[in-house]
C-alpha positions as CSV (number, residue, x, y, z in Angstrom):
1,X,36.5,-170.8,-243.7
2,X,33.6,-172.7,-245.1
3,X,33.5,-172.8,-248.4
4,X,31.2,-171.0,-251.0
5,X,28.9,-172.5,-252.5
6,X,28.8,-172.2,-256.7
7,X,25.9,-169.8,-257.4
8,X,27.6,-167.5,-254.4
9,X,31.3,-168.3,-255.8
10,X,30.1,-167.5,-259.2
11,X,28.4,-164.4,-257.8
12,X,31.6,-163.3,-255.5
13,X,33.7,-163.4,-258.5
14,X,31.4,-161.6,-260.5
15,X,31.6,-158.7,-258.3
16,X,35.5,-158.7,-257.8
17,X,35.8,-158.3,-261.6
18,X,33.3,-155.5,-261.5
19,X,35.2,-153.5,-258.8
20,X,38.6,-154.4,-260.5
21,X,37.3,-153.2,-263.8
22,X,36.0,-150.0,-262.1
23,X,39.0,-149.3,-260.4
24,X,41.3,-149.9,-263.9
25,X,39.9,-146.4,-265.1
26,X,41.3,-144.1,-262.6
27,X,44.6,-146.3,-261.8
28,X,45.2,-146.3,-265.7
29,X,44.5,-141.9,-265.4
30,X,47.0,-142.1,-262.6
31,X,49.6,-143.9,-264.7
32,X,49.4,-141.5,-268.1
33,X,49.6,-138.6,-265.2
34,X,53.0,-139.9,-264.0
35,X,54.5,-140.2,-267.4
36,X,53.6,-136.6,-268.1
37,X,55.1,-135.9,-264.8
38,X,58.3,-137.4,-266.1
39,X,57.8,-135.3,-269.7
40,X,57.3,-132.4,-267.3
41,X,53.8,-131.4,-268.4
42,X,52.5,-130.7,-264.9
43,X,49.3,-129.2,-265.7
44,X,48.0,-132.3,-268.1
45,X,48.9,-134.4,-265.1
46,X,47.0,-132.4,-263.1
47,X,43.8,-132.4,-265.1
48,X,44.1,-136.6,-265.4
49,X,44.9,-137.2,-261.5
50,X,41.6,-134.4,-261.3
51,X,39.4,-136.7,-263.6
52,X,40.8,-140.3,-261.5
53,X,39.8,-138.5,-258.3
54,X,36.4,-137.8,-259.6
55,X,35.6,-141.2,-260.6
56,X,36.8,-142.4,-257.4
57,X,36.8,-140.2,-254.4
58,X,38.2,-143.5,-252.4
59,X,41.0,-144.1,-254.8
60,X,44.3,-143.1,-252.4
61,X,47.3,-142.8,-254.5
62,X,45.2,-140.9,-257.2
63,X,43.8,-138.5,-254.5
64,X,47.7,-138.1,-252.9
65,X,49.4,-137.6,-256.5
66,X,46.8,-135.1,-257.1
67,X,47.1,-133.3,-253.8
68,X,51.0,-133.1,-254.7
69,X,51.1,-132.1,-258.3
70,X,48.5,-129.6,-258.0
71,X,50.5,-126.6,-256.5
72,X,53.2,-127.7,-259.0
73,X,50.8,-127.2,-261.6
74,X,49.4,-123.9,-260.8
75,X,53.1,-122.3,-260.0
76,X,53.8,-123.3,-263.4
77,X,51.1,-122.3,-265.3
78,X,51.3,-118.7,-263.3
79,X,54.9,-118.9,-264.9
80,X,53.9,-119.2,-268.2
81,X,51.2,-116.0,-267.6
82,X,54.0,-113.8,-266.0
83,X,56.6,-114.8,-269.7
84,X,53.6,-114.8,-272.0
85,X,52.4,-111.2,-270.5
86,X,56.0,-109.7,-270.5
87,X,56.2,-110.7,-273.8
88,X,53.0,-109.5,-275.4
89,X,52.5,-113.2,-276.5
90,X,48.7,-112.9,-276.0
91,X,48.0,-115.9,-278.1
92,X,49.3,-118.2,-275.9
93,X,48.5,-115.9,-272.8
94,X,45.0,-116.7,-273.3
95,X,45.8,-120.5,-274.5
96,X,47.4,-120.5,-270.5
97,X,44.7,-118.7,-268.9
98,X,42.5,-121.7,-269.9
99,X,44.5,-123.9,-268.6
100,X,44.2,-121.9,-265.3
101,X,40.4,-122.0,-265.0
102,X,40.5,-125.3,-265.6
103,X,42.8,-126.3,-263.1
104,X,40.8,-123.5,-260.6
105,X,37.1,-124.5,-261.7
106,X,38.2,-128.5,-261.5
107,X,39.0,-128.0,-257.8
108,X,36.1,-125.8,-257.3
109,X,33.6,-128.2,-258.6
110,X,34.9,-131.2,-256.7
111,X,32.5,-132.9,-254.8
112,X,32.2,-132.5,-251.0
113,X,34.2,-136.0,-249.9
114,X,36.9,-134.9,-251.6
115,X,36.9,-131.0,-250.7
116,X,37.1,-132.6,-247.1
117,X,40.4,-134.7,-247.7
118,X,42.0,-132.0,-249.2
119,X,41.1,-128.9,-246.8
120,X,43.6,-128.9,-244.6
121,X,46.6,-129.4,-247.7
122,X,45.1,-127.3,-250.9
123,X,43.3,-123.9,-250.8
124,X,40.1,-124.5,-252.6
125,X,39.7,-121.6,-254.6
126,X,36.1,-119.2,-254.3
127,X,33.7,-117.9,-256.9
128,X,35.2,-114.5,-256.8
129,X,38.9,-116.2,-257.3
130,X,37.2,-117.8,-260.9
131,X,35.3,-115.1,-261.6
132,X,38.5,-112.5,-261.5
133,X,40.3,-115.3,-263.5
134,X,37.6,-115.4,-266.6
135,X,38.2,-111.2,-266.8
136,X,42.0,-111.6,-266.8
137,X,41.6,-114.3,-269.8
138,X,38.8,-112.2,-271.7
139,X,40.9,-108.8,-271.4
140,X,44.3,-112.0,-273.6
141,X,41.5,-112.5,-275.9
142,X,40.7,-109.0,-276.7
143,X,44.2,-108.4,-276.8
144,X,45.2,-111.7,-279.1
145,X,42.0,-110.4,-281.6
146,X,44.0,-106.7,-281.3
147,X,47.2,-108.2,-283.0
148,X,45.4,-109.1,-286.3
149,X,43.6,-105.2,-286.5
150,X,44.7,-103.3,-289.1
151,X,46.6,-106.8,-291.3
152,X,45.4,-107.8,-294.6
153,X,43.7,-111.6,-293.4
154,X,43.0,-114.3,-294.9
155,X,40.0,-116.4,-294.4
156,X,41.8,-118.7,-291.6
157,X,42.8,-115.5,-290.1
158,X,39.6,-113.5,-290.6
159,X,38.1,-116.8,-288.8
160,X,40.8,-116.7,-285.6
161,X,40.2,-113.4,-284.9
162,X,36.7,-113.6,-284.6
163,X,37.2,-116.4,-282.7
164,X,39.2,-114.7,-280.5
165,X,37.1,-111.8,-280.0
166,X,34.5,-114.2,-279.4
167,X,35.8,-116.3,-276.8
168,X,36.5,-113.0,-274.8
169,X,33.7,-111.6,-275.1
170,X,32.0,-114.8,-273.9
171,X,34.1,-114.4,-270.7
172,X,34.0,-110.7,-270.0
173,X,31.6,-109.7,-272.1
174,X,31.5,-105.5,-270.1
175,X,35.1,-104.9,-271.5
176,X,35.7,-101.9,-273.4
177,X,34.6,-102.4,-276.7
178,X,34.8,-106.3,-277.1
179,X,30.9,-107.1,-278.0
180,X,31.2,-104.2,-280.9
181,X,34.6,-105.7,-282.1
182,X,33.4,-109.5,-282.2
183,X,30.4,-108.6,-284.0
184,X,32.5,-106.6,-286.8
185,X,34.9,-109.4,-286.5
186,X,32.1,-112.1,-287.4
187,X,31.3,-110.2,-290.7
188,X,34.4,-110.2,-291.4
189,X,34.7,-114.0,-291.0
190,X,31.0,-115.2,-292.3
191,X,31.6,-117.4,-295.1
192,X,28.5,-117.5,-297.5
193,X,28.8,-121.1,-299.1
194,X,27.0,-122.7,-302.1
195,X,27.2,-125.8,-303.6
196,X,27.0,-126.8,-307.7
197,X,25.0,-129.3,-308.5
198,X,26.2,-132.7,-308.6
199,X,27.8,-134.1,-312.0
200,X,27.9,-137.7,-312.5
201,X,29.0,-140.7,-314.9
202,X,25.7,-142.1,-314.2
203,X,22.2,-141.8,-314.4
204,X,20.5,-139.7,-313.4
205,X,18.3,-141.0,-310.9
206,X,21.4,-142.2,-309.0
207,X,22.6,-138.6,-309.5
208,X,18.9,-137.6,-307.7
209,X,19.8,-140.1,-304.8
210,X,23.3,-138.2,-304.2
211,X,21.4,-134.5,-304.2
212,X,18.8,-135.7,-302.3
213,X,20.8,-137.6,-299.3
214,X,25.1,-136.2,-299.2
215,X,24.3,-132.6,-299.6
216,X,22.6,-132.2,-296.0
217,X,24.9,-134.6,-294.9
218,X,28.3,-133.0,-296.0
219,X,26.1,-129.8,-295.2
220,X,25.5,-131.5,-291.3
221,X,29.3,-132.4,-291.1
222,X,30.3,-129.3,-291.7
223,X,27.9,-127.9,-289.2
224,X,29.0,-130.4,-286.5
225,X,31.9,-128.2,-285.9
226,X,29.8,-125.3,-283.3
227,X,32.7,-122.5,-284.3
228,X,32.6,-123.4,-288.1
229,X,28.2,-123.1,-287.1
230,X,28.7,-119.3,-286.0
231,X,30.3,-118.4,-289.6
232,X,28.7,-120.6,-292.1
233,X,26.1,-119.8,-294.6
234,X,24.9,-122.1,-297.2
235,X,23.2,-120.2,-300.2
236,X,20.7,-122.1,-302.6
237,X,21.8,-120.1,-306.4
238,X,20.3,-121.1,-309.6
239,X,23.0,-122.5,-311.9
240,X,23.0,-119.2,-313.9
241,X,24.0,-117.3,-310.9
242,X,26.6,-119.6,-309.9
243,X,28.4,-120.0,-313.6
244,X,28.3,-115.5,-313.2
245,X,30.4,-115.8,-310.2
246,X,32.6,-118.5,-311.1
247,X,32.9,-116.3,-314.1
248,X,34.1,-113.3,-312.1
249,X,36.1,-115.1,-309.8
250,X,38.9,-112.8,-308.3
251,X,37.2,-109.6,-309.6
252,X,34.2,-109.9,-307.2
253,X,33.2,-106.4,-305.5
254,X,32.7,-106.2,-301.1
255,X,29.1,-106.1,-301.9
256,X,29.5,-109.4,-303.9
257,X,31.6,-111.0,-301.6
258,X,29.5,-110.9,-299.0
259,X,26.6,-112.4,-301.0
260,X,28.3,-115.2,-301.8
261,X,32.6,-116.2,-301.1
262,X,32.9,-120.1,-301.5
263,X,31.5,-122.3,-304.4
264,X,31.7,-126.1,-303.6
265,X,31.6,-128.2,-306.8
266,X,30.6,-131.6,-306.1
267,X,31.0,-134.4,-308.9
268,X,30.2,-138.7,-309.2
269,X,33.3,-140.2,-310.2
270,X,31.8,-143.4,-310.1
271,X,28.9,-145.8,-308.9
272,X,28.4,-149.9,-308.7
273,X,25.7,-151.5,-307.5
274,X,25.0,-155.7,-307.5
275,X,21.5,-155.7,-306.9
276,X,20.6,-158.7,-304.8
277,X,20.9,-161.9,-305.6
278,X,20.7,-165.3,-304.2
279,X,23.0,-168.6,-304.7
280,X,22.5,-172.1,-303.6
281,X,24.7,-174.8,-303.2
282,X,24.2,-178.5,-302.4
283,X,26.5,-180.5,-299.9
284,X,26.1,-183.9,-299.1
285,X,26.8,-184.6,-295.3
286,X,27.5,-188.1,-293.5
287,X,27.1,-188.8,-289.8
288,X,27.5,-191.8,-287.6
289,X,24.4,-193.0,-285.8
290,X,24.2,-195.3,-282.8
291,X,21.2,-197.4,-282.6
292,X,20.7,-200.6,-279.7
293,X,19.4,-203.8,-280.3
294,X,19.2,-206.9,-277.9
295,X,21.2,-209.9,-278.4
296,X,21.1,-212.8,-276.2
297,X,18.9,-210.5,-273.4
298,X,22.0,-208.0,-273.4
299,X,21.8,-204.4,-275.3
300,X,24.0,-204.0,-277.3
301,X,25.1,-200.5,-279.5
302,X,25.1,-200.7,-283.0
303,X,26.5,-197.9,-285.6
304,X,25.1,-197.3,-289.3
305,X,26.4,-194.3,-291.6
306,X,23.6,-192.1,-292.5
307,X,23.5,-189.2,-295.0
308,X,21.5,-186.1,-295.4
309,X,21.2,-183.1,-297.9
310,X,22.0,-179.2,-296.5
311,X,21.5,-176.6,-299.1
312,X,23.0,-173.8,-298.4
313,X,21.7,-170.4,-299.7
314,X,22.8,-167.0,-299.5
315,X,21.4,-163.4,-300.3
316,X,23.9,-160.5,-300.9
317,X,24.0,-157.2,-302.3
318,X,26.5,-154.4,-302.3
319,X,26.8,-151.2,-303.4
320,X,29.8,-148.1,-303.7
321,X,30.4,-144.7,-304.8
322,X,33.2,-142.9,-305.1
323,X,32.3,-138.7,-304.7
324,X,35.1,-136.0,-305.1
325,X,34.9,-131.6,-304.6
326,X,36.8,-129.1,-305.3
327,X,36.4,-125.6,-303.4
328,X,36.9,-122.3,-305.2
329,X,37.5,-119.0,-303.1
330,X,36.0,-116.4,-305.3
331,X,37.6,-113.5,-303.3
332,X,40.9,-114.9,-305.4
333,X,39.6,-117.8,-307.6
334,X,41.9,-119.9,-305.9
335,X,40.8,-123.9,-305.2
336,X,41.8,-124.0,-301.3
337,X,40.1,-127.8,-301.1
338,X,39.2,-130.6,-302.9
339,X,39.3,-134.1,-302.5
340,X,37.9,-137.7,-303.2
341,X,36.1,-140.4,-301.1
342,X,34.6,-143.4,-301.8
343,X,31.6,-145.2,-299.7
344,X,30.7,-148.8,-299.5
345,X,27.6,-150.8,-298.0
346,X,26.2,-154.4,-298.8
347,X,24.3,-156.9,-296.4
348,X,24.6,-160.7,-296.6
349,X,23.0,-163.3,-295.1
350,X,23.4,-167.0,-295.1
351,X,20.5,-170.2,-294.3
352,X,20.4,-173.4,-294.6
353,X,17.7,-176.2,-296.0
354,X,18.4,-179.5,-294.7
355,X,16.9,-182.3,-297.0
356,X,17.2,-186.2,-295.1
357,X,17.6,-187.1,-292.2
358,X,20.2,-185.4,-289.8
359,X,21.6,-185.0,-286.7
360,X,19.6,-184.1,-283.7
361,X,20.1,-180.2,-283.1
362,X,21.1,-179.5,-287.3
363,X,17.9,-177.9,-288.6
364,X,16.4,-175.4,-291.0
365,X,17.3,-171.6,-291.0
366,X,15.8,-169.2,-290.8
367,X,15.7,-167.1,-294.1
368,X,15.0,-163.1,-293.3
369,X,15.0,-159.7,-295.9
370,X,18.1,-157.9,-296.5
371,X,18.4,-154.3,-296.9
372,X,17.3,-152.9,-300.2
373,X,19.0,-151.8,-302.9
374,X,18.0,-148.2,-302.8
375,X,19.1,-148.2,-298.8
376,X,22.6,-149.3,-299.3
377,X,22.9,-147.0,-302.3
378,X,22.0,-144.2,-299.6
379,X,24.6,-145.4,-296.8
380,X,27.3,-145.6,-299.8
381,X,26.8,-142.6,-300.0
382,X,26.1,-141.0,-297.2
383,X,29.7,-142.6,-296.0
384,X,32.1,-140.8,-298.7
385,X,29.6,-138.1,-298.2
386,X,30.5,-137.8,-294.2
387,X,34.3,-138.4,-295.2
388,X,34.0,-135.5,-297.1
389,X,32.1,-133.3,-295.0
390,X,35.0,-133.4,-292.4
391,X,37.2,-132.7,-295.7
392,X,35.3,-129.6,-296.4
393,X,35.0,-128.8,-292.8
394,X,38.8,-128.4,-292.8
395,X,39.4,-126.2,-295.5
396,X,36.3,-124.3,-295.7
């Protein structure tokens, strides 16, 4: 075989790497589905040997582990249905019908290539087959909302329900009186959200910064969750009106409640900011250089020690902020959250001046702006303000 040359070997390598590091995705897929195969979780292997066999149609064991596990998964999960039904367990009836459609709609969806490998071993499942599936699942969610009717709730349970109601409603949305009961369920579950101005150990235009930037971004992070987005309501209240219902706390009436549930206190526990500033510091460095000169017609290399100045600067600032919140449910008084986070941000940057004569390729660097000091006040903190928006987001 005649050899390749470089640029083509190069090239050919190149490639071979690129298919290898395609190929690691779905054969690593098909490896976490065999150890759940051992655990015996047949649907999760299922749904990993589906997502290797749709990033490579080609790959062979992934398409003939899939082919094999699937029926196993389905006779499974139609296991679970049959116990969780008989049982009136329509929590996780409607957890498993999920798991159904997915299995279902993944094989549905596949593309053509693979449809035609797996024809003549798996039944690919219609639109009607799907489409009776979504009713079965909507009619568990009505009935897993119908289990909290009728119970004193909480807000965590006021919250599921709805959910609940929801998520059937969204997949058989003609049954009986589901759209009335999701839409009595979400009033039920709104929360009506409003947060006390910040308190701080520091001045107040730091104090200004915190208003301005972490409430819409604790705000955002709490929003980022697309349930938590159906049911909460932030409420801008002067600081009378807020100090009234902190005041009445527990003794709030239905009408009052729904005006308002959830106070958010939000306080600066503490700031630090090094403004920028720049150092400098002197080294004195030595090299060797070689030099020729001619003796007796021959040339001849000489050596000479030769030293040269490099100042080093550097510019730095940094900044943190350390935020904390409590959460009061007014329906009780009761703090259900609270918490405390702390954000840091700085920039740095390092040059050099070189003073002498040096080495070829040592040089001058290149001296640029670093951020300002009122942008890495922000990104402090707008990073213990995101670390507490999750925070919230949980307990809210």
């Amino acid at each position: 075989m005649k050899e390749l040359r470089p640029v083509k070997k190069i090239l050919y390598l190149f490639i071979l790497l690129l298919l290898m590091g395609c190929s690691s995705v779905e054969e690593k897929k098909n490896t976490l589905a065999m150890e759940e195969i051992e655990r015996g979780n047949y649907t999760k292997a299922a749904f990993l040997l589906q997502e290797a066999v749709v990033i490579n149609p080609d790959y062979l064991d992934g398409m003939v582990n899939y082919r094999n596990i699937y029926p196993i998964a389905v006779e499974n999960t139609k296991g679970k249905l049959t116990l969780y039904g008989k049982n009136e367990d329509y929590l996780r009836e409607a957890s498993t019908y999920e798991d159904m459609m997915s299995l279902k709609e993944g094989l549905y969806n596949m593309v053509p290539v693979v449809h035609n490998k797996l024809s003549l071993s798996l039944k690919i499942p219609d639109y009607n087959e799907i489409e009776g599936l979504k009713k079965d699942a909507g009619v568990s969610y009505y009935n897993a909302g119908n289990t909290f009717e009728g119970l004193k709730l909480d807000r965590y349970k006021r919250r599921k329900k709805y959910f609940l109601y929801s998520r059937g409603e969204e997949l058989y949305s003609t049954y009986l009186d589901i759209v009335e009961r999701t839409s009595r369920s979400l009033e039920d579950a709104r929360v009506f959200v409003t947060f006390m101005d910040v308190k701080g150990v520091v001045g107040t235009s730091v104090i200004r910064k915190v208003d301005g930037s972490a409430l819409p971004r604790i705000k955002g992070s709490v929003l980022d969750d697309a349930k938590l987005k159906r049911i909460v309501t932030f409420k801008e209240l002067s600081d009378t009106e807020i100090k009234n219902y902190l005041n009445r706390a527990g003794n709030l009436s239905e009408k009052e409640l729904k005006s308002l549930n959830t106070i958010i206190r939000l306080n600066v526990d503490s700031f630090d900011l090094r403004p920028t500033r720049v150092t400098q510091n002197y080294y004195t460095r030595t090299w060797t250089e070689r030099y020729y000169v001619m003796e007796n017609n021959v040339k001849v290399a000489k050596y000479r020690e030769r030293t040269y100045t490099e100042i080093v600067y550097e510019k730095r600032n940094s900044s943190s902020v350390t935020i904390s919140y409590d959460m009061v449910d007014l329906e009780n008084g009761n703090t259900i959250g609270s918490g405390r986070f702390e954000g840091k941000s700085g920039d740095r940057y390092r040059w050099s001046v070189i003073r002498g004569r040096a080495p070829v390729g040592v040089m001058n660097g290149v001296e640029r702006d670093i951020k300002s000091d009122e942008t890495i006040i922000n990104e402090a903190i707008l990073r213990a303000a995101e670390e507490m928006g999750r925070d919230v987001r949980n307990n809210i």
